[in-house]
N, C-alpha and C positions, 0 to 999 in steps of 0.2 A: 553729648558725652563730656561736654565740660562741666560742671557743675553736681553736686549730691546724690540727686534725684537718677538721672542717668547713667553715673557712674554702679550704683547700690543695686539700680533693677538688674541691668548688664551681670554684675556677679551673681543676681540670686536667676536669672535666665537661664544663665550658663551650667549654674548647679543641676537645674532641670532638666539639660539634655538638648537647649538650643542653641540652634548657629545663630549669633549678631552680627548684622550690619552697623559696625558705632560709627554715627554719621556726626560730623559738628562742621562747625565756619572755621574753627581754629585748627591749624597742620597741629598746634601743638597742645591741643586737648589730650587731656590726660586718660581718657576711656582708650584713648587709641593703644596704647599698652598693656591692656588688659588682654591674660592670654586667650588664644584662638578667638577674636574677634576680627572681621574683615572688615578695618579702617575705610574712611570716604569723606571726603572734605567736599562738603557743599554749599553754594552763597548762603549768607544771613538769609532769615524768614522773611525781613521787608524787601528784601532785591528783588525784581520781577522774576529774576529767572530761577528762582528758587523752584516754582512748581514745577520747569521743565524738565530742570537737572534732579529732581527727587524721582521723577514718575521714572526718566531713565534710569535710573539707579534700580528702581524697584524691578523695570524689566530684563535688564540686565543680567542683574544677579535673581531673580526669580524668589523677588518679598513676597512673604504670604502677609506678611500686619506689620505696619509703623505705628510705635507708640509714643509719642512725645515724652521727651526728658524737661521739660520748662514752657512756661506757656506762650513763651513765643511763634514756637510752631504751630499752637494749634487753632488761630483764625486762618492760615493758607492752607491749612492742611484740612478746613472743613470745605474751603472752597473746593476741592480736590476730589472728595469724599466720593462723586458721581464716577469721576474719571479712574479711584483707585477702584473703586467695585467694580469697575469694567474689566482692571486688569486681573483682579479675582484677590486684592490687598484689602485685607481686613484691616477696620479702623472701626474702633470704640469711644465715641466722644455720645456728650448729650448733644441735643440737636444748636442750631446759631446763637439763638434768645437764650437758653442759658449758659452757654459760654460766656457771652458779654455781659450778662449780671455779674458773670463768678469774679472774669477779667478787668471790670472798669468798679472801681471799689463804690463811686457814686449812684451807679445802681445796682450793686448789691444792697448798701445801704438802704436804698430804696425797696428794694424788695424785701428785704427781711423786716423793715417797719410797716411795711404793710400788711405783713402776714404776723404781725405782735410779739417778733422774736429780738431779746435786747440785743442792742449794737449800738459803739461808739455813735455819740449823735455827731455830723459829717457837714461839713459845710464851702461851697462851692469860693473861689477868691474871692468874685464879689459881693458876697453875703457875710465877712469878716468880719464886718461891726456888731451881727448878730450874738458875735459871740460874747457869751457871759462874761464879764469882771470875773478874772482872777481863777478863768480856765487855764487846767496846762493841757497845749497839746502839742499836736503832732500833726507836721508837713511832711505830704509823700507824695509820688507821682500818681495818679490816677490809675494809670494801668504799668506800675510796678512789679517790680519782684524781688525777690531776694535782700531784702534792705534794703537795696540802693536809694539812694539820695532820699533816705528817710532823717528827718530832722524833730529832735524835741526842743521844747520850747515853753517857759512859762508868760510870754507876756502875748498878746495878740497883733502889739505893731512888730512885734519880730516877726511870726507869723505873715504879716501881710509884705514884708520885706522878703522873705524867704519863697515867697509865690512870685516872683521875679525871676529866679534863677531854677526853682524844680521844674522838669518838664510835666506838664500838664495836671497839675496839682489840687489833690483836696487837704484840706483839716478836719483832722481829728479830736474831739477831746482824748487826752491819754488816760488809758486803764491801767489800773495797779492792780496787783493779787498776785494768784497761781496760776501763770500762764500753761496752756497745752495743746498737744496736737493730737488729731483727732483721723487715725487710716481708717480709709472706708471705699468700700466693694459695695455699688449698689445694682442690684441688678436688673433684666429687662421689662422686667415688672413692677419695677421703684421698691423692692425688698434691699434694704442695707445691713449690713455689720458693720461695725463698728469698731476700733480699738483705743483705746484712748490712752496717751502717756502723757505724764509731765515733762513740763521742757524744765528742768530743774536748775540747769546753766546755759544762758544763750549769749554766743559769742558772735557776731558780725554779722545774726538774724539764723544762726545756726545752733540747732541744741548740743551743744557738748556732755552734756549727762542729762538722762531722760528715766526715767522710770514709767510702766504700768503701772493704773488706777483703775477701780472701777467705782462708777458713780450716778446714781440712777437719773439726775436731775441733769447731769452734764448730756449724758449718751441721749435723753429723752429729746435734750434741745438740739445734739447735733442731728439727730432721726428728720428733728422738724424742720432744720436748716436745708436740710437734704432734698426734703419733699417740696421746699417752697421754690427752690430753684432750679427742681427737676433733674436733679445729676444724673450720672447715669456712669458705671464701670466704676474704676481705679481714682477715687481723690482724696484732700486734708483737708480738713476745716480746724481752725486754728479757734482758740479763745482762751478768756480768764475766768478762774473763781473769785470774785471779790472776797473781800475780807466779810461780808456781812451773808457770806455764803448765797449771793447769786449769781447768774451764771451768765456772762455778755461774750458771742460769737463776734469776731473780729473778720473773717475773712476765710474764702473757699478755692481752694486749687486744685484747676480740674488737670488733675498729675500727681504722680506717685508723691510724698512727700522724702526728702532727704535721711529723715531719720525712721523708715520705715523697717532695716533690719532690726529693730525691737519689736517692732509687732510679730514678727517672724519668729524671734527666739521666745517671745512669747509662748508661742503654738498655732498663731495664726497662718494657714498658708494663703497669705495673703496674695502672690503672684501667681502661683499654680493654680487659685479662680481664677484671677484675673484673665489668664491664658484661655481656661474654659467661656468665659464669657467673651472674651475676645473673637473665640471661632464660633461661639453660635450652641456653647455647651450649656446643660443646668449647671448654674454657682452653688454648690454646695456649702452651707452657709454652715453647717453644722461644725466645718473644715476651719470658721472661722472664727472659734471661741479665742480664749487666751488665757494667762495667769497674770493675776495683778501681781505686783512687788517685783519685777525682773527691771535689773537697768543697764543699760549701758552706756560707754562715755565714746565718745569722737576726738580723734585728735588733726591734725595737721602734719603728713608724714610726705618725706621726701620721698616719690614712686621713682621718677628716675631723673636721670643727668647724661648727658652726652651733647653727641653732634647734631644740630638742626638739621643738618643735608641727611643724615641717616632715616630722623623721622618724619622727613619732607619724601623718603624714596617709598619709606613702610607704606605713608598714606597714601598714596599712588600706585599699589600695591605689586612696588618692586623688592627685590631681594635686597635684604640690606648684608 
C-alpha cells in the first residue's frame, strides 16, 4: 500500500463493493488512509516472519484473496500458496518458473530470445567487454523495481564501475522511441486482453501523462510475450516503438501496473475480471475492450499531514 500500484487497485476495489485489508511495512504508507480500509503493518517480504504474520492476518480478519501491490511479495507469497488454499485465501499468480523469468530481468531476457521476441540485448558484469563500442546503456538491479538504482550511461567502463555499487546487476543496451505499458488480464486458459497506453511523460519510472493506442504489431508481440512466460491473472508488460516502427518488449510485472486507472476510464473493467478470475469466475473478455485517445496525467498530491502517534494508533487499529 505504499506505492502506485496498490494505492490505484485499493480505490478501484473499493468502488466495487469490497472491504480491504491495506497491509505494508511502513506505519506511514499512504494506502493506510484511504477511506474504509482496515490498516496492518506487517514485516518486509524478506524477514522470515513475514509468512507467519500474513497467514495470521488473513485468519484473523477472515481474507478470502491477497493480491500483491509490488513484486516483492510475490516469491513468499507463492511459497504460501499451499498454506493460503488451506485457509480457503485466494491467490492468482502464474506458477514459480514464470514468476522468476518475469522478476530476474536476466531470464526474462532469456526467455523472450528464445522464443524470437525483440528485447534489449542484456549482458551479465562479467561479460562487459562484450559489449559493442559506442553502446549506450543502462545499469539496473537484476530483480528491480520501480526505477530504483537504475543508471544511464554512454560509455561501458562506466557501466563496469556502476556494477560495483547496483545490487545484483545487468546491462542493458538503452532503447529510444515510444515508450508504453501494456494492462493485461490473462486468463486460466492463457486467453489475454490487453490495453495498451502510451507513457507520454515518465517521471521517476512513473507515467505522468499516458494516453490509449491501439496497435496491431504492439498488442500482437505483447499476446506473445504473454504466452512465452506463461502469465497468468492481472500483469504490464512494458516496451518501445522504435523510430523505424518496430516493436522491442522491455520487461513484465506480474502486478497490477500504477497507471492502470486509464485502462479503466478507457472501458476496460479491468479489476472487476480480475476479481472474477481471482475466485475461480469466467473473465469475461468481451468486458475488456477499450477506446484508443483517452489520457490521463498523475500528479504528486499532498494526502495528509499530522501526528505520527495518531497514525501509528490508526494502524493498530485503535481509535484515533
Amino acid at each position: 500500500m505504499g506505492a502506485n500500484p496498490g494505492f490505484g487497485l485499493t480505490r478501484s476495489l473499493t468502488r466495487l463493493g469490497h472491504k480491504i485489508i491495506a497491509a505494508d511495512a511502513n506505519p506511514l504508507a499512504p494506502g493506510f488512509l484511504l477511506p474504509g480500509v482496515v490498516p496492518q503493518v506487517i514485516p518486509l517480504a524478506t524477514e522470515p516472519d513475514y509468512p507467519s504474520a500474513l497467514a495470521k492476518i488473513c485468519r484473523d480478519l477472515a481474507v478470502d484473496a491477497v493480491v500483491a501491490g509490488i513484486e516483492n511479495d510475490i516469491p513468499p507469497l507463492l511459497t504460501m500458496r499451499s498454506q493460503l488454499d488451506a485457509d480457503g485465501v485466494r491467490l492468482w499468480l502464474p506458477d514459480a518458473e514464470s514468476v522468476r523469468s518475469c522478476i530476474d530481468k536476466a531470464a526474462f531476457h532469456e526467455v523472450l530470445t528464445e522464443h524470437g521476441i525483440a528485447t534489449p540485448r542484456t549482458w551479465r558484469p562479467e561479460a562487459i567487454g562484450q559489449v559493442p563500442d559506442g553502446t549506450r546503456l543502462v545499469v539496473k538491479p537484476r530483480r528491480g523495481h520501480g526505477a530504483q538504482s537504475v543508471h544511464f550511461v554512454d560509455r561501458r567502463d562506466h557501466a563496469r564501475v556502476l556494477c560495483e555499487f547496483v545490487p545484483e546487476p545487468v546491462v542493458q543496451e538503452r532503447v529510444y522511441g515510444s515508450e508504453f505499458t501494456t494492462d493485461c488480464l490473462v486468463d486460466d486458459t492463457g486467453r489475454a486482453s490487453v490495453i495498451l497506453r502510451r507513457r507520454d511523460l515518465v517521471k521517476a519510472g512513473l507515467a505522468a501523462v499516458s494516453t490509449t493506442f491501439d496497435d496491431a504489431a504492439v498488442r500482437d508481440l505483447v499476446v506473445q510475450t504473454l504466452g512465452a512466460v506463461r502469465a497468468r491473472g492481472l500483469c504490464c508488460v512494458q516496451g518501445f516503438i522504435r523510430d523505424d516502427g518496430s516493436v522491442t518488449i522491455t520487461e513484465l510485472n506480474v502486478r497490477v501496473a500504477g497507471g492502470f486507472p486509464l485502462a479503466e476510464a478507457a472501458g476496460a473493467d479491468l479489476v472487476g475480471q480480475m476479481v472474477n478470475g481471482l475466485f475461480g469466475l469466467p473473465v469475461d473478455h468481451t468486458r475488456l475492450t477499450y477506446r484508443a485517445g483517452v489520457f490521463l496525467t498523475n500528479y504528486v498530491e499532498t494526502l495528509a499531514v499530522g501526528d505520527t502517534a495518531e497514525l501509528a494508533a490508526i494502524a493498530k487499529g485503535e481509535p484515533s
